[in-house]
C-alpha positions in Angstrom: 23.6 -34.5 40.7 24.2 -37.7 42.2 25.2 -40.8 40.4 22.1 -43.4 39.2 22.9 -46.5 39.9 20.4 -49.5 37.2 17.2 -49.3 39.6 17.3 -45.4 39.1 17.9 -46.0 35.7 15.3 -48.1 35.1 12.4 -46.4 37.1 13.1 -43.2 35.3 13.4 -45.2 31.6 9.7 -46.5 33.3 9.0 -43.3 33.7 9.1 -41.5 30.4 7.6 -44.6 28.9 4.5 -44.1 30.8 4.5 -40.1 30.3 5.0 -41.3 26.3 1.7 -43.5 26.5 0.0 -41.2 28.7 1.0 -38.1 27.0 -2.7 -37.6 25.2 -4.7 -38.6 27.4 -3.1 -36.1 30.1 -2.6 -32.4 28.1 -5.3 -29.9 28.0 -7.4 -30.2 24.7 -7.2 -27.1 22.5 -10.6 -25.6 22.1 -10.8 -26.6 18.4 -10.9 -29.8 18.6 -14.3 -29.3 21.5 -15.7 -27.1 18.6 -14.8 -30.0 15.7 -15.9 -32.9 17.8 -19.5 -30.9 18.8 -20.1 -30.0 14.6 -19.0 -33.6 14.1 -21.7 -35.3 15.7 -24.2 -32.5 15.1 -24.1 -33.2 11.3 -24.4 -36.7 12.6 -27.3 -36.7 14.5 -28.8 -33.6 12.1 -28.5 -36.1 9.0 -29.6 -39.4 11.2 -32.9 -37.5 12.2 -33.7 -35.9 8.6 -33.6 -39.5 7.3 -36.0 -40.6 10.1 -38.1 -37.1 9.5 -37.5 -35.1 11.7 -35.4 -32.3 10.0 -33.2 -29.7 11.6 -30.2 -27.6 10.9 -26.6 -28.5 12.0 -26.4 -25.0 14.0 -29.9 -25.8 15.9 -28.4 -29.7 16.5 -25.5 -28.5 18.2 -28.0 -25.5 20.3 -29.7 -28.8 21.4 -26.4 -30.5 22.6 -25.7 -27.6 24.6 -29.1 -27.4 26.2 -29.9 -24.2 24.6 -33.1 -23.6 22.7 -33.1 -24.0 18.8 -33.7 -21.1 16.7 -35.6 -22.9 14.1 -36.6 -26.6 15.3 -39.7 -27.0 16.6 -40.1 -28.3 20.4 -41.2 -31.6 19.0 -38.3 -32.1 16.5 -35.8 -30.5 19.6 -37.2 -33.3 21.5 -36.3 -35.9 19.4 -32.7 -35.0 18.6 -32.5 -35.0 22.0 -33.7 -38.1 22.2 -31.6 -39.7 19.8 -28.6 -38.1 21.4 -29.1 -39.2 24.2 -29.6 -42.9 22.9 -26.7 -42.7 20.9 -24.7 -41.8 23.8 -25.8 -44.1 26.2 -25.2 -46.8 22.9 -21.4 -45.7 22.3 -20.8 -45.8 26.2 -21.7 -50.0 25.9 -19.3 -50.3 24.0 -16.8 -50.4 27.2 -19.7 -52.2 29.1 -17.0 -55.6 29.0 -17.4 -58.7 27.8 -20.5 -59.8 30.0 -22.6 -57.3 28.4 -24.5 -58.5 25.0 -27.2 -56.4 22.6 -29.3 -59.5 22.7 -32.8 -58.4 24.0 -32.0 -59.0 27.7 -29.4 -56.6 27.5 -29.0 -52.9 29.0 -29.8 -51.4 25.0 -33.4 -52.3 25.5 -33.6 -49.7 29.1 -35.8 -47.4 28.8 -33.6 -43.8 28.6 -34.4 -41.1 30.8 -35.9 -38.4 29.2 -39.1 -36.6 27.3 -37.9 -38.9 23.7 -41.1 -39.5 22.5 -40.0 -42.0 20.0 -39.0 -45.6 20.7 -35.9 -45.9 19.2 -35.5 -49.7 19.2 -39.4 -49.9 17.6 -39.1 -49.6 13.8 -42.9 -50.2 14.5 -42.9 -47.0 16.2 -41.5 -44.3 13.1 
């Protein structure tokens, strides 16, 4: 091996730095933590949406998610949770939207979402 002289030294001290920040961002994700973050926010949005009315079990909330049909929701309430989902997403993914972007009513919250939601979410005139 040949000798390092302080630039080598330093690049590879640079190096394991980064691979130390970098280190969860970069390994595969064990399949739990898929199934954990999926039952997570199914008991979310199943618990939102039974407060608003519109009831359905945790195991038919996460069918939705994956775009599979619910055993026991009807199409209306499967709609909405879909809905909802897809608001809250679109709502959490703002958050890195930068320091231009404001809730205020001319900002990107108030866009319409693509979709069959039949509810307007940002309408409590509309529950």
């Amino acid at each position: 091996m040949p000798e390092l002289d302080d630039a080598d030294v330093r690049v590879l001290d640079e190096i394991d730095a980064m691979r130390g920040r970098l280190r969860l961002h970069l390994r595969a994700p064990r399949r739990w933590e898929g199934q954990l973050r999926r039952n997570l926010t199914a008991r979310a949005i199943a618990g939102s949406n039974t407060i608003e009315g519109y009831a359905a079990s945790v195991a038919d909330v996460e069918d939705i998610i994956l775009g599979e049909a619910p055993i026991e929701a009807s199409g209306a309430v499967a709609t909405e949770i879909d809905g909802y989902r897809q608001a809250m997403t679109y709502i959490q993914r703002l958050a890195d939207a930068g320091p231009d972007f404001t809730y205020g009513k001319g900002g990107r919250a108030h866009a319409p979402l693509p979709g069959p939601c039949t509810r307007r979410w940002w309408d409590p005139r509309a529950r």
